[in-house]
KEMI-576191 format. One line per field, with one value per residue (C-alpha): residue number from 1; x, y, z. Coordinates in nm, 3 decimals, always signed. Layout:
BEGIN
resi = [NUM | ...] .
u = [X | ...] .
v = [Y | ...] .
w = [Z | ...] .
***
This chain:
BEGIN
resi = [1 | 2 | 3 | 4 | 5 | 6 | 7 | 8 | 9 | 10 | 11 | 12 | 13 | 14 | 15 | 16 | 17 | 18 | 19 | 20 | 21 | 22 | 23 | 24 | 25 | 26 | 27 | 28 | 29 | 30 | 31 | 32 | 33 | 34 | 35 | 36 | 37 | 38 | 39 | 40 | 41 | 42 | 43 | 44 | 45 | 46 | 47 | 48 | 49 | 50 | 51 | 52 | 53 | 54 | 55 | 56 | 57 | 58 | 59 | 60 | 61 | 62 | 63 | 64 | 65 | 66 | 67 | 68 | 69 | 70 | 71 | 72 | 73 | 74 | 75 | 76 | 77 | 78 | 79 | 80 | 81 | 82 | 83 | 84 | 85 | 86 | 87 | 88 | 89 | 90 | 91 | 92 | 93 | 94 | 95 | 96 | 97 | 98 | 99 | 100 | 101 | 102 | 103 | 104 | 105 | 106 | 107 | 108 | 109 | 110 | 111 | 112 | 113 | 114 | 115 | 116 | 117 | 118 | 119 | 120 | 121 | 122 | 123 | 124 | 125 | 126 | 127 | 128 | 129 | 130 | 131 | 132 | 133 | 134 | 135 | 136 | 137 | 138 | 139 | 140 | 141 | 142 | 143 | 144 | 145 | 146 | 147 | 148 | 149 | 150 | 151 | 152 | 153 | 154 | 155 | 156 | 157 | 158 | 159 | 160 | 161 | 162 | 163 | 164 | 165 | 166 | 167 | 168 | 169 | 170 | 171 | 172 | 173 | 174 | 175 | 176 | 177 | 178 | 179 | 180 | 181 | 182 | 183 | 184 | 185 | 186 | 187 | 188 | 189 | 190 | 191 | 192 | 193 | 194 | 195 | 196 | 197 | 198 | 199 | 200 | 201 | 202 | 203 | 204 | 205 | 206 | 207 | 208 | 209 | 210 | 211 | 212 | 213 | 214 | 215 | 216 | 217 | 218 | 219 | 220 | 221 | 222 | 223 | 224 | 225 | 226 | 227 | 228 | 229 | 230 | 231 | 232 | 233 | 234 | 235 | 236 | 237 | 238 | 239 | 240 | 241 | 242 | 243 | 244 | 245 | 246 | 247 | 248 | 249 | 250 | 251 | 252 | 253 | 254 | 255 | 256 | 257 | 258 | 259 | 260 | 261 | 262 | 263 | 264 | 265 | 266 | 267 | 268 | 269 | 270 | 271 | 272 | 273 | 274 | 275 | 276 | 277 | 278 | 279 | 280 | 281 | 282 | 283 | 284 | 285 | 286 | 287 | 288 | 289 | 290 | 291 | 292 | 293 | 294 | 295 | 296 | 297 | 298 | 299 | 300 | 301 | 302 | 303 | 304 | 305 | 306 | 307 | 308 | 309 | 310 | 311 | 312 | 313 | 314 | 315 | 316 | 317 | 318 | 319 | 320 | 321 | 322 | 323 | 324 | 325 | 326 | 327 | 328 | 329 | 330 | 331 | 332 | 333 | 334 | 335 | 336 | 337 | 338 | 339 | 340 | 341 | 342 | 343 | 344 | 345 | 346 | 347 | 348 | 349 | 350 | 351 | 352 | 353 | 354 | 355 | 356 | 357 | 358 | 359 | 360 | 361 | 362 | 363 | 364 | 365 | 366 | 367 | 368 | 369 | 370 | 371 | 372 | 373 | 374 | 375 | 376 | 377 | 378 | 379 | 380 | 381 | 382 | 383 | 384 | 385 | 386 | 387 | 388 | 389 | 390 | 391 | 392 | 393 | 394 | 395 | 396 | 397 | 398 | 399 | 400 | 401 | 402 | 403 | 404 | 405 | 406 | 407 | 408 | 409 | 410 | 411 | 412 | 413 | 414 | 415 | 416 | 417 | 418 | 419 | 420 | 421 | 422 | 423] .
u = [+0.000 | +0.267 | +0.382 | -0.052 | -0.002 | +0.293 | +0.189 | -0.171 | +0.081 | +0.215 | -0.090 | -0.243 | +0.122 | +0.066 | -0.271 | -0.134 | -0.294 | -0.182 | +0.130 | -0.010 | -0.341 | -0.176 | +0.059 | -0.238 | -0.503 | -0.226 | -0.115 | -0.490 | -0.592 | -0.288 | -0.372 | -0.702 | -0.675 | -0.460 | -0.777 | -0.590 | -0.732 | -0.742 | -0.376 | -0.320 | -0.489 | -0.320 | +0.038 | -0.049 | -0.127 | +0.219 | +0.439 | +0.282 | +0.364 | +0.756 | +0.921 | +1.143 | +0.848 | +0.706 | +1.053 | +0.876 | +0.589 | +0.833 | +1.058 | +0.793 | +0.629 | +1.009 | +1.066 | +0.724 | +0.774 | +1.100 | +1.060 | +0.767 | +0.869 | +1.148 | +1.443 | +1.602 | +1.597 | +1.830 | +2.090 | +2.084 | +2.158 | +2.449 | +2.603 | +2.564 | +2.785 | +3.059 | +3.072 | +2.818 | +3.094 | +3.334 | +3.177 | +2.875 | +2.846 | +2.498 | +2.445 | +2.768 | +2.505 | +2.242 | +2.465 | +2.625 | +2.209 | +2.075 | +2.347 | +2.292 | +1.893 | +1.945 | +2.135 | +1.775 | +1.508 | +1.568 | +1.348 | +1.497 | +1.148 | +1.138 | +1.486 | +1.383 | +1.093 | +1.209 | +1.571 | +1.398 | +1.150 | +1.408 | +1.681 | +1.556 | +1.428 | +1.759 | +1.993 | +1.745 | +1.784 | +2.187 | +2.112 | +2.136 | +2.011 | +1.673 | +1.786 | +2.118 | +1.938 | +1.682 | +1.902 | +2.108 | +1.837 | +1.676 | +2.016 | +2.105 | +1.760 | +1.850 | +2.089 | +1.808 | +1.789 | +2.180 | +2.272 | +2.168 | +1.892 | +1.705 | +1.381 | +1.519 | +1.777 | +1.521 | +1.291 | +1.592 | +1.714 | +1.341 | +1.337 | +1.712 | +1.658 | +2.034 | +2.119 | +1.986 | +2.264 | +2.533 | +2.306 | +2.301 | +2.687 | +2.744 | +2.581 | +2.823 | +3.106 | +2.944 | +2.696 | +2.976 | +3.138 | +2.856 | +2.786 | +3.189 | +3.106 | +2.810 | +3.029 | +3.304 | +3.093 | +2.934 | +3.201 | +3.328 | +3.012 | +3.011 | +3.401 | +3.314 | +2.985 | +3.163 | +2.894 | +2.914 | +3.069 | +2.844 | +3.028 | +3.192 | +3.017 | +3.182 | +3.299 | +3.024 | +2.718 | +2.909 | +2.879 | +2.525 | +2.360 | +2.604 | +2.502 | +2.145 | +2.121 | +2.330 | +1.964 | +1.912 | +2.248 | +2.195 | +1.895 | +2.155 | +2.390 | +2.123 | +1.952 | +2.229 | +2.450 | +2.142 | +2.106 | +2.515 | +2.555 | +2.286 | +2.100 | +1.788 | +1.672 | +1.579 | +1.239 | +1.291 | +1.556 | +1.329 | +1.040 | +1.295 | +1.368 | +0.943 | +0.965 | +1.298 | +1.189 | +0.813 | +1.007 | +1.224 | +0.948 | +0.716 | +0.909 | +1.291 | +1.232 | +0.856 | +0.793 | +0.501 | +0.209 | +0.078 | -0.243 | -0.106 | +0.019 | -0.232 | -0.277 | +0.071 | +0.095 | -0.263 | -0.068 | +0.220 | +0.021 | -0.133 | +0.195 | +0.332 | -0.001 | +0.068 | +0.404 | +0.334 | +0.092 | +0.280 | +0.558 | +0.292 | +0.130 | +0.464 | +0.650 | +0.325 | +0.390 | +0.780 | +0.675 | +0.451 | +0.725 | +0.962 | +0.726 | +0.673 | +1.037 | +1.064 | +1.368 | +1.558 | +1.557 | +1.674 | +1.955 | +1.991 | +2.022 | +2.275 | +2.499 | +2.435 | +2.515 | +2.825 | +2.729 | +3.001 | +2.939 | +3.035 | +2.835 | +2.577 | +2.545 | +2.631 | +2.290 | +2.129 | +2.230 | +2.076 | +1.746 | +1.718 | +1.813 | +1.519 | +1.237 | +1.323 | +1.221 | +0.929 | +0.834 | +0.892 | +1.155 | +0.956 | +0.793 | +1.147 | +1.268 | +1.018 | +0.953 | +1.259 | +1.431 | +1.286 | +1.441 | +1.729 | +1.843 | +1.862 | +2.149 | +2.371 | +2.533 | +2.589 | +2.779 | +2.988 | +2.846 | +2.828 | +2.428 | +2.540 | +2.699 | +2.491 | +2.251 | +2.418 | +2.425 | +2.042 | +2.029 | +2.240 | +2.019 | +1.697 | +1.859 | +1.868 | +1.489 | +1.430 | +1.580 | +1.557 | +1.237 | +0.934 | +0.873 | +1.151 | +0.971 | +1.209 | +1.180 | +0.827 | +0.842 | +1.088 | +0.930 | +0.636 | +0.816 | +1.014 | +0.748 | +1.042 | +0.930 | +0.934 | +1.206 | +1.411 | +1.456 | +1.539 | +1.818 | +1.946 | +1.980 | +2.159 | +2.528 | +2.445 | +2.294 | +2.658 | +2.835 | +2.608 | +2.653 | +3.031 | +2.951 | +2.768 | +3.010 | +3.290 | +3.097 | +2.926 | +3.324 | +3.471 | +3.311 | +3.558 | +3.389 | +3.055 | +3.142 | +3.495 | +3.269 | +3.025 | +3.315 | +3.534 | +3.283 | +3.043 | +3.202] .
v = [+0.000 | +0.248 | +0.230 | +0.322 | +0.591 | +0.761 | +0.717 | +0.884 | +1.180 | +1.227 | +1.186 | +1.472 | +1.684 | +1.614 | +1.711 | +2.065 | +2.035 | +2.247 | +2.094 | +2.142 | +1.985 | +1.666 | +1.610 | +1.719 | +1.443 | +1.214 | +1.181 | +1.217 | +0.844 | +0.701 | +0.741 | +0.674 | +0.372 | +0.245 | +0.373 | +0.657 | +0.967 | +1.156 | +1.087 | +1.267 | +1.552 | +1.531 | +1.519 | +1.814 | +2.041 | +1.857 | +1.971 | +2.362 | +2.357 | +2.449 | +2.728 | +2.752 | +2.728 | +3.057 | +3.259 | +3.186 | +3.434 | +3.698 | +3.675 | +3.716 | +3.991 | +4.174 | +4.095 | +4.247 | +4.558 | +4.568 | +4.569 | +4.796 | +5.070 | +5.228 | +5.044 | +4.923 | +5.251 | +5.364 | +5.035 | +5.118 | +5.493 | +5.385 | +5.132 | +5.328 | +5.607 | +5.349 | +5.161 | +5.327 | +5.511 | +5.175 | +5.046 | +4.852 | +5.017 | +4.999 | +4.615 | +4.597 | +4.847 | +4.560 | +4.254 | +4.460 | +4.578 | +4.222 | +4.064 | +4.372 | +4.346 | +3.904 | +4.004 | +4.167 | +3.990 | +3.605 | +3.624 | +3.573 | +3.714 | +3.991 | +4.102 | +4.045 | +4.303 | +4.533 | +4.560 | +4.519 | +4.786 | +5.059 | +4.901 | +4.766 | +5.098 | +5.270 | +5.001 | +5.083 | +5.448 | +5.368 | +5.168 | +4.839 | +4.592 | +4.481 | +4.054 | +4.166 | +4.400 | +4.105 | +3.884 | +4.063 | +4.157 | +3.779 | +3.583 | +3.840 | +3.845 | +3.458 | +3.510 | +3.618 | +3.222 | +3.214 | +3.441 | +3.456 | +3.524 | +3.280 | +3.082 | +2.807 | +2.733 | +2.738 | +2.532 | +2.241 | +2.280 | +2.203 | +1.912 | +1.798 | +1.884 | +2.083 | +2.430 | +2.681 | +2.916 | +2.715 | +2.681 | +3.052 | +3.083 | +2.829 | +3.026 | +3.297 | +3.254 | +3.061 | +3.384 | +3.603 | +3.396 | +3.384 | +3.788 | +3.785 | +3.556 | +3.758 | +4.132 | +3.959 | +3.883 | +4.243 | +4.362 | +4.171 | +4.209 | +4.579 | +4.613 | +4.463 | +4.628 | +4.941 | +5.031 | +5.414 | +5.509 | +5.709 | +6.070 | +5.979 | +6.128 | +6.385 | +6.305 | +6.503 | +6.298 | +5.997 | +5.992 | +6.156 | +5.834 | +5.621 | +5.770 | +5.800 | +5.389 | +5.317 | +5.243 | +4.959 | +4.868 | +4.812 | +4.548 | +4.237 | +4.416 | +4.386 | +4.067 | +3.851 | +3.991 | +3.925 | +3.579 | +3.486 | +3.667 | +3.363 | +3.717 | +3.638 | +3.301 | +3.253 | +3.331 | +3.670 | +3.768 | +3.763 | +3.924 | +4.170 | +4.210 | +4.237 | +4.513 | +4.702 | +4.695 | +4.803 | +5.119 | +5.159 | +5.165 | +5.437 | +5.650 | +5.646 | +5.618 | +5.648 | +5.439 | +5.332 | +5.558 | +5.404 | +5.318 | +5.105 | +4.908 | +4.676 | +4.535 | +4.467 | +4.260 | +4.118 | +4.002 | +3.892 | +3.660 | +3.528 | +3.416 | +3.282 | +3.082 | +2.931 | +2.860 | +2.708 | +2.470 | +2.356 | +2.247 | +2.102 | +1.871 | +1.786 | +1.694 | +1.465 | +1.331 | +1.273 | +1.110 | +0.825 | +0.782 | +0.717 | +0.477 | +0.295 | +0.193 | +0.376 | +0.599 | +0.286 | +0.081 | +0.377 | +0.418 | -0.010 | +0.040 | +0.286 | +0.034 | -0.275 | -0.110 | +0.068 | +0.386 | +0.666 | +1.053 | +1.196 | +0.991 | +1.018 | +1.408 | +1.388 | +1.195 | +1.436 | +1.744 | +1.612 | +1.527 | +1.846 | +2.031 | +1.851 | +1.860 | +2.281 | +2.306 | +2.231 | +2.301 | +2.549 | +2.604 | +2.431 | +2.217 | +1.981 | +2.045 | +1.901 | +1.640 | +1.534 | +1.580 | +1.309 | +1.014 | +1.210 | +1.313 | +0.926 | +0.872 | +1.158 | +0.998 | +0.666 | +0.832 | +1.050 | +1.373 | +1.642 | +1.779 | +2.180 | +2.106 | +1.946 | +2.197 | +2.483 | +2.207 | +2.201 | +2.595 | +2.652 | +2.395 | +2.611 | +2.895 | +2.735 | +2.646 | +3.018 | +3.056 | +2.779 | +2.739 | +2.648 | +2.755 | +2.955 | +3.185 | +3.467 | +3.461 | +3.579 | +3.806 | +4.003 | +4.010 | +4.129 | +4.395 | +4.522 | +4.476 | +4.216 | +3.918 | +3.594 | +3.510 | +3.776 | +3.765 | +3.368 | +3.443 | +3.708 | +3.458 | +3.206 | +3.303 | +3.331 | +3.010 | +2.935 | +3.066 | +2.903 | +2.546 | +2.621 | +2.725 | +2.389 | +2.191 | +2.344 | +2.343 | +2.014 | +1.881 | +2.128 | +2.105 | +2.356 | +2.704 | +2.618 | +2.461 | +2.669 | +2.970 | +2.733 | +2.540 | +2.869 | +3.045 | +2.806 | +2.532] .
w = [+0.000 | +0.041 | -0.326 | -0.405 | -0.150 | -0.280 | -0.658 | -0.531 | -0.411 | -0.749 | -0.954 | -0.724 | -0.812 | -1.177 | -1.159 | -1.027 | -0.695 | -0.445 | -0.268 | +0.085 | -0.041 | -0.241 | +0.099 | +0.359 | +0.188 | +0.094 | +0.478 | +0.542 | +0.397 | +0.450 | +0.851 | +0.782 | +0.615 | +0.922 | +1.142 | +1.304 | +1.122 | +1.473 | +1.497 | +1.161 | +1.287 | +1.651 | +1.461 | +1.236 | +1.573 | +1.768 | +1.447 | +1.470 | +1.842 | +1.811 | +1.915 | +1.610 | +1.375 | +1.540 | +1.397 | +1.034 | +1.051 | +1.210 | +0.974 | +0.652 | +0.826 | +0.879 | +0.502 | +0.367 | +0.577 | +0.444 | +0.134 | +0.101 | +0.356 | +0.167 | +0.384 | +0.019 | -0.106 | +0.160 | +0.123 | -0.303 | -0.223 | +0.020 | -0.218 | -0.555 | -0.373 | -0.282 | -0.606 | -0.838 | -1.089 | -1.167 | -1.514 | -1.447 | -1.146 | -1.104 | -1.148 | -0.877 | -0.660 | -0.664 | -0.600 | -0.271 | -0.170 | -0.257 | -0.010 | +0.227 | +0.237 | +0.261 | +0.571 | +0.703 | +0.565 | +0.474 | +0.183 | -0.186 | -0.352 | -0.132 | -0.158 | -0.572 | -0.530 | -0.329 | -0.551 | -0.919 | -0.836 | -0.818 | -1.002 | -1.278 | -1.447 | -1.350 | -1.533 | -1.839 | -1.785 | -1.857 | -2.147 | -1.978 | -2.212 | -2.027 | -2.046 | -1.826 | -1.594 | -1.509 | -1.505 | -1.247 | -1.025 | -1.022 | -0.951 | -0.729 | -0.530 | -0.458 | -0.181 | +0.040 | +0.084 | +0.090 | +0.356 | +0.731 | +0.875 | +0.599 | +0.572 | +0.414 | +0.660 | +0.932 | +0.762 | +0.720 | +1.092 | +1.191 | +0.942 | +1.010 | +1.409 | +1.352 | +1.518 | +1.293 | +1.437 | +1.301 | +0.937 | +0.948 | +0.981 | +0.746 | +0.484 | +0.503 | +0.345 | +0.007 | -0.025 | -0.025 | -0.287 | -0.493 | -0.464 | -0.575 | -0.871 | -0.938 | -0.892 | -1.131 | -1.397 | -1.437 | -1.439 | -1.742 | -1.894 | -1.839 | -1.962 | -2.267 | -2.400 | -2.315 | -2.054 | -1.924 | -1.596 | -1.340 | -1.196 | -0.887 | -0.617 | -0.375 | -0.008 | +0.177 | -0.050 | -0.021 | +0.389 | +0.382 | +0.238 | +0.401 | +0.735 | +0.575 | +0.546 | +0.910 | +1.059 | +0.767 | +0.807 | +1.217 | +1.120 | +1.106 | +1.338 | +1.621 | +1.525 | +1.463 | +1.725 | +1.997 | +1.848 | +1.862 | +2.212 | +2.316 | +2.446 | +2.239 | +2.098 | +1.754 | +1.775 | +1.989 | +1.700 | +1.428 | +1.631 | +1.687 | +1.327 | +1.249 | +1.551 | +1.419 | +1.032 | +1.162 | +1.302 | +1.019 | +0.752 | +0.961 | +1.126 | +0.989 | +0.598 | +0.595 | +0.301 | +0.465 | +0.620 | +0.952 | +0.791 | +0.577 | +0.797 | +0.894 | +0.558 | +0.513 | +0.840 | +0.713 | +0.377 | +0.546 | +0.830 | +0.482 | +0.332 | +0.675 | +0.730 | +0.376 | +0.480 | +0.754 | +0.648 | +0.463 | +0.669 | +0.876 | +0.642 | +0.536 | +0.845 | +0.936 | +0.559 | +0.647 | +1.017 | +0.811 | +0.576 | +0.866 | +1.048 | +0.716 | +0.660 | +0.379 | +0.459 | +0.671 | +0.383 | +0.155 | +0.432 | +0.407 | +0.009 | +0.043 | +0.254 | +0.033 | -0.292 | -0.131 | -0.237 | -0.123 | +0.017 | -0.321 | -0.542 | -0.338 | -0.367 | -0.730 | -0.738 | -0.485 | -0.659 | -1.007 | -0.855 | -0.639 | -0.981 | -1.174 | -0.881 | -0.867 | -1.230 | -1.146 | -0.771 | -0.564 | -0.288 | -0.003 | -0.136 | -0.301 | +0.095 | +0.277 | -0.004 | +0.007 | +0.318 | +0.550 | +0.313 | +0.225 | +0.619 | +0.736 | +0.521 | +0.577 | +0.857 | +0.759 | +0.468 | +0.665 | +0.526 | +0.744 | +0.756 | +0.823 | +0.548 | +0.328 | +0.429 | +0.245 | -0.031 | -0.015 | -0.015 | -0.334 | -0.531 | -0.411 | -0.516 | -0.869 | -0.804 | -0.821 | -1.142 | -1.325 | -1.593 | -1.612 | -1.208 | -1.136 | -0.928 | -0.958 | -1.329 | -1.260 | -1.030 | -1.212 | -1.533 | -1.353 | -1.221 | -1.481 | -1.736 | -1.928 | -2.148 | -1.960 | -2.203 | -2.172 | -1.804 | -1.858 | -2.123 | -1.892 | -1.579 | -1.796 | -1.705 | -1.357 | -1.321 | -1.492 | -1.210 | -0.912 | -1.082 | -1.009 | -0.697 | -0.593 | -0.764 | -0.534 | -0.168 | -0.266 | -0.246 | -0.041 | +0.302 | +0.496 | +0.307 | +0.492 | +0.789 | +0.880 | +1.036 | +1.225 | +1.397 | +1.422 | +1.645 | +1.757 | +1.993] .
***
């Protein structure tokens, strides 16, 4: 029966039901077919009752505030008078905000939206050509997922029960290599279409918007620092972020009037309800899989067929690079987590680790075709043709295969920090 109930799962995916409604009536008659329907629902309410799972809301309501109260103005305006005259200088301006507003928000479609709204028309007011300002804006918006605080990485420490402080840190260093990758290229690109240089901008109107975006720039200072000092938990630092960007939109950049405000915490709840679901229907899915047997005799398999750590991620990485194409971030974690985590150790792989490994492949998710949910929301944005924005990410996708390829086999640039500071 658990062949029938897994192949009623993926029916109900090809179908294009709803993820949280083809894993939420999957795990629904699969307990109810054992008699134990209650049990279902008892599990669904046991997985919602977690302290770490409460950071999830904060953190989306932090990142819609953020993004709509005028906070990435500030960051752009600070980094396009630091690096905004070097040749390509603009593009450079929304790799350094993207990795700047990830630091704040944890959100790779937010930090998309709230970057493409004011950069996009600028790079076409300098002649970008529109596929290589997209394409910027959309590979850059993915390290929102990359680097600390992020969603994703709190999702897999629930899933993976591993210290989301130590995912956070391990995310680090391979986000700042991929906003290098990303800086490097642009400004190859930029050298050799001969793009303009902006005026360099004079010492006093340099500081003014530097000092004007030190507020912004305090929003990972004080969250991260509270979390690291062990003075807050997890869940207190991103309530603290909801409460410090809440400030920051009203009263410090006013992108936001105070009336507004309730129906941008009412859109926010909406998306963190979704999320949650969810991740609820999904971790009752994984617990059946694990009291099924499924995921010990995938762990079993591994040991009979000898399988070793770097094969196996080769063979991770491919499937994780597939299922993006075609679901969203989410939904390939918590699909395929709970068979995947059981064999980590056995193989020797380290799951910090191999969680950065999972977060670079869901950065692809975001960009890769047909449900690269990036794609969309930029050429919503910017008004770009779907294909456009895709031919535009192309070369950055490039670059972040490299990237997995090298922390997939080189552990020590995502877990050096972790060990380094956290004992």
């Amino acid at each position: 029966m658990t062949y029938v109930f897994l192949g009623m799962f993926l029916v109900l995916l090809v179908l294009g039901v709803p993820i949280y409604l083809a894993l939420g009536a999957t795990g629904a008659v699969m307990f109810g077919f054992e008699g134990k329907l209650l049990a279902f629902a008892q599990k669904l309410t046991d997985e919602l009752n977690s302290q770490t799972l409460l950071a999830v809301p904060y953190f989306v309501i932090a990142a819609t505030l953020m993004e709509r109260g005028g906070v990435a103005k500030a960051l752009i305006g600070a980094a396009e008078a630091w690096v905004g005259h070097v040749r390509g200088g603009l593009g450079l301006v929304c790799v350094l905000s993207c990795a700047v507003f990830a630091a704040m928000c944890g959100s790779s479609v937010a930090t998309a939206i709230a970057m493409g709204t004011i950069l996009v028309p600028a790079m076409r007011e300098r002649n970008y050509e529109p596929h290589f300002a997209a394409g910027i804006v959309g590979a850059s918006g993915t390290l929102g997922i990359l680097i600390p605080p992020s969603l994703a990485f709190v999702v897999f420490g629930v899933l993976a029960d591993e210290s989301i402080p130590r995912l956070f840190l391990a995310g680090v260093v391979p986000g700042l290599m991929q906003a290098a990758l990303f800086a490097s290229y642009i400004i190859w690109y930029s050298h050799r279409h001969n793009y303009s240089r902006e005026e360099r901008l004079d010492g006093p109107e340099r500081w003014r918007r530097t000092i004007y975006a030190i507020p912004a720039l305090m929003v990972p200072v004080i969250v991260l620092g509270g979390l690291y000092s062990g003075i807050v938990t997890l869940t207190e630092s991103a309530a603290l972020s909801a409460v410090v960007a809440m400030l920051l939109s009203l009263y410090v950049y006013r992108g936001m009037e105070a009336r507004a405000l309730l129906p941008v915490l009412a859109e926010a709840i909406r998306n963190a309800a979704a999320i949650m679901i969810i991740i609820a229907v999904a971790l009752a899915f994984g617990h059946w899989i694990t009291e099924t047997g499924i995921a010990a005799r995938a762990v079993e398999l591994v040991k009979e067929w000898e399988v070793q750590g770097w094969q196996f991620l080769i063979v991770v990485n491919i499937v994780l690079l597939v299922l993006g194409m075609f679901l969203e971030v989410f939904s390939v974690m918590l699909l395929t987590l709970p068979v995947i985590i059981p064999m980590l150790a056995p193989l020797g792989i380290d799951p910090i680790h191999f969680g950065v490994v999972m977060v670079i492949n869901m950065e692809l998710a975001l960009l890769t075709p047909p449900v690269g949910l990036n794609l969309f929301v930029i050429a919503n944005i910017s008004r770009t043709p779907l294909t456009q924005v895709v031919r535009g990410t192309v070369p950055f996708i490039v670059l972040m295969l490299g990237l997995l390829l090298l922390i997939t086999y080189v552990p020590i640039f995502s877990t050096w920090l972790p060990r380094l500071l956290m004992h």
